[in-house]
C-alpha positions as CSV (number, residue, x, y, z in Angstrom):
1,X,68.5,-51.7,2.3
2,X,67.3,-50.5,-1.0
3,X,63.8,-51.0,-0.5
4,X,63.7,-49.6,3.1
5,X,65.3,-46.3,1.9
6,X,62.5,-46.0,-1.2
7,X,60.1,-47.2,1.5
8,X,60.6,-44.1,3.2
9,X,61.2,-41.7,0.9
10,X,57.6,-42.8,-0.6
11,X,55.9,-42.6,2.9
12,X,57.8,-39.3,3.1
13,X,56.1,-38.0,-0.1
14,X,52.8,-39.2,1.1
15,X,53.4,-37.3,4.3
16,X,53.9,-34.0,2.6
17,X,51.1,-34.1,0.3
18,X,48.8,-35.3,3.5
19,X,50.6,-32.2,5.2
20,X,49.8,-29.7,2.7
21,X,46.2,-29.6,2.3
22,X,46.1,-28.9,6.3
23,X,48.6,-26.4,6.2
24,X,47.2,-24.5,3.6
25,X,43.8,-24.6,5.6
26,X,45.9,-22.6,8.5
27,X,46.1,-26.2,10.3
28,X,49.0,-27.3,12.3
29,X,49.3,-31.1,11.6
30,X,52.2,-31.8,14.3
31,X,51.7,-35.6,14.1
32,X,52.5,-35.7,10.3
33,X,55.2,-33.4,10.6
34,X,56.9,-34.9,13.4
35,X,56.4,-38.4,11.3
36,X,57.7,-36.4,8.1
37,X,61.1,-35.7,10.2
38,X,60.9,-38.9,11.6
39,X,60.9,-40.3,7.9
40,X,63.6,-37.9,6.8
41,X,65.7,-39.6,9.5
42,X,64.8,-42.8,8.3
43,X,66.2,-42.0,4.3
44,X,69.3,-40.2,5.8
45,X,70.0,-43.3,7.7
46,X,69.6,-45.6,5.0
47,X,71.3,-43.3,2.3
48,X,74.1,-43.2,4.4
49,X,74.1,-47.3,4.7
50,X,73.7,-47.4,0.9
51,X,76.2,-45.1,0.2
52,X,79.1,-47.0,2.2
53,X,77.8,-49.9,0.8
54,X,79.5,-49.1,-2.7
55,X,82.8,-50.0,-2.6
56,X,84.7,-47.2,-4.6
57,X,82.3,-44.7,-4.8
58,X,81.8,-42.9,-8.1
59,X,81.7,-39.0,-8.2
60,X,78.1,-39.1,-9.2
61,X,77.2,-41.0,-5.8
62,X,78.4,-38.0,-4.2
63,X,76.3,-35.7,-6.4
64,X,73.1,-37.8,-5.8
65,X,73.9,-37.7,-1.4
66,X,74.5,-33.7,-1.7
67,X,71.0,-33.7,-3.7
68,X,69.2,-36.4,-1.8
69,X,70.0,-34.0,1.7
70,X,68.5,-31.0,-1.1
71,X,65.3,-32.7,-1.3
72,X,64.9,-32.5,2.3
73,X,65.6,-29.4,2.6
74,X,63.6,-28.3,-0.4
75,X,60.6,-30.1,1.3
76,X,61.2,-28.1,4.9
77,X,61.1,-25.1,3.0
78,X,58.3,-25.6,1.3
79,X,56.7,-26.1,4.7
80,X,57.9,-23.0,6.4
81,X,56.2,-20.8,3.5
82,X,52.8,-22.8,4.1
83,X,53.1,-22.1,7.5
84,X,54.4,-18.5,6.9
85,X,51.3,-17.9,4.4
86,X,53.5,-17.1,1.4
87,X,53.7,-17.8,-2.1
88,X,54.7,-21.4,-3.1
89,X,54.5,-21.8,-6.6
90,X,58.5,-21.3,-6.8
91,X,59.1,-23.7,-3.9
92,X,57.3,-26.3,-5.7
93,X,59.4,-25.8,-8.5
94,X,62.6,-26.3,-6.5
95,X,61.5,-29.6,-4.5
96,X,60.1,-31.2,-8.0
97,X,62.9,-30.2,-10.4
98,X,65.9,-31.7,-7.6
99,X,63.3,-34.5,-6.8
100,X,63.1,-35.6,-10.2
101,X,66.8,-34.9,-10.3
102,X,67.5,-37.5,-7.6
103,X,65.2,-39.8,-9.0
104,X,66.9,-40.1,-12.2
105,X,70.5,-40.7,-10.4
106,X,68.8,-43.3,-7.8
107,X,67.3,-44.9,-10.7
108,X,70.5,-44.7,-13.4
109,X,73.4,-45.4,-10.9
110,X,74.4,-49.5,-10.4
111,X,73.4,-49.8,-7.1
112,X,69.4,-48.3,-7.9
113,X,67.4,-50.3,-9.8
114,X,68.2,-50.2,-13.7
115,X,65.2,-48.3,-14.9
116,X,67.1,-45.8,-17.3
């Protein structure tokens, strides 16, 4: 289950940066978006499997669900200023610092792989 959830949260980045570029251009990629939510679905899902999968669940597995859901919506609104036409140098800030954030607790708690 692991893999399937960083599966798609990797094809969910991918998504996004595809997204972007055609947003910024005044596009309005519906096919990525809708497989962006689609994705989204996808790593909710298999959070959600993961996280019942722990037996006692540490408070720090609750910390990385609450910031996991963040990401997401860190990501949607970036894409509602793209679409919007407005500044996005602070919402890039946001969805890096709590992606990196989430990263480092998928990566550091037992059930991630031991990277840190």
């Amino acid at each position: 289950m692991t893999h399937t959830h960083i599966t798609a949260w990797v094809l969910a980045l991918i998504l996004l940066l595809v997204a972007v570029p055609a947003l910024k251009r005044g596009q309005k990629p519906k096919a990525i978006l809708i497989a962006l939510r689609v994705m989204y679905l996808v790593i909710i899902v298999t959070g959600v499997l993961l996280y019942m999968a722990v037996y006692e669940i540490p408070p720090l597995y609750h910390f990385k669900a609450l910031v996991g859901i963040w990401v997401i919506g860190a990501a949607e609104m970036l894409i509602a200023r793209l679409r919007k036409g407005k500044d996005t140098k602070i919402a890039w800030i946001h969805l890096i610092v709590v992606f990196v954030v989430v990263l480092y607790l998928g990566f550091s708690l037992p059930l991630g792989f031991n990277w840190f």
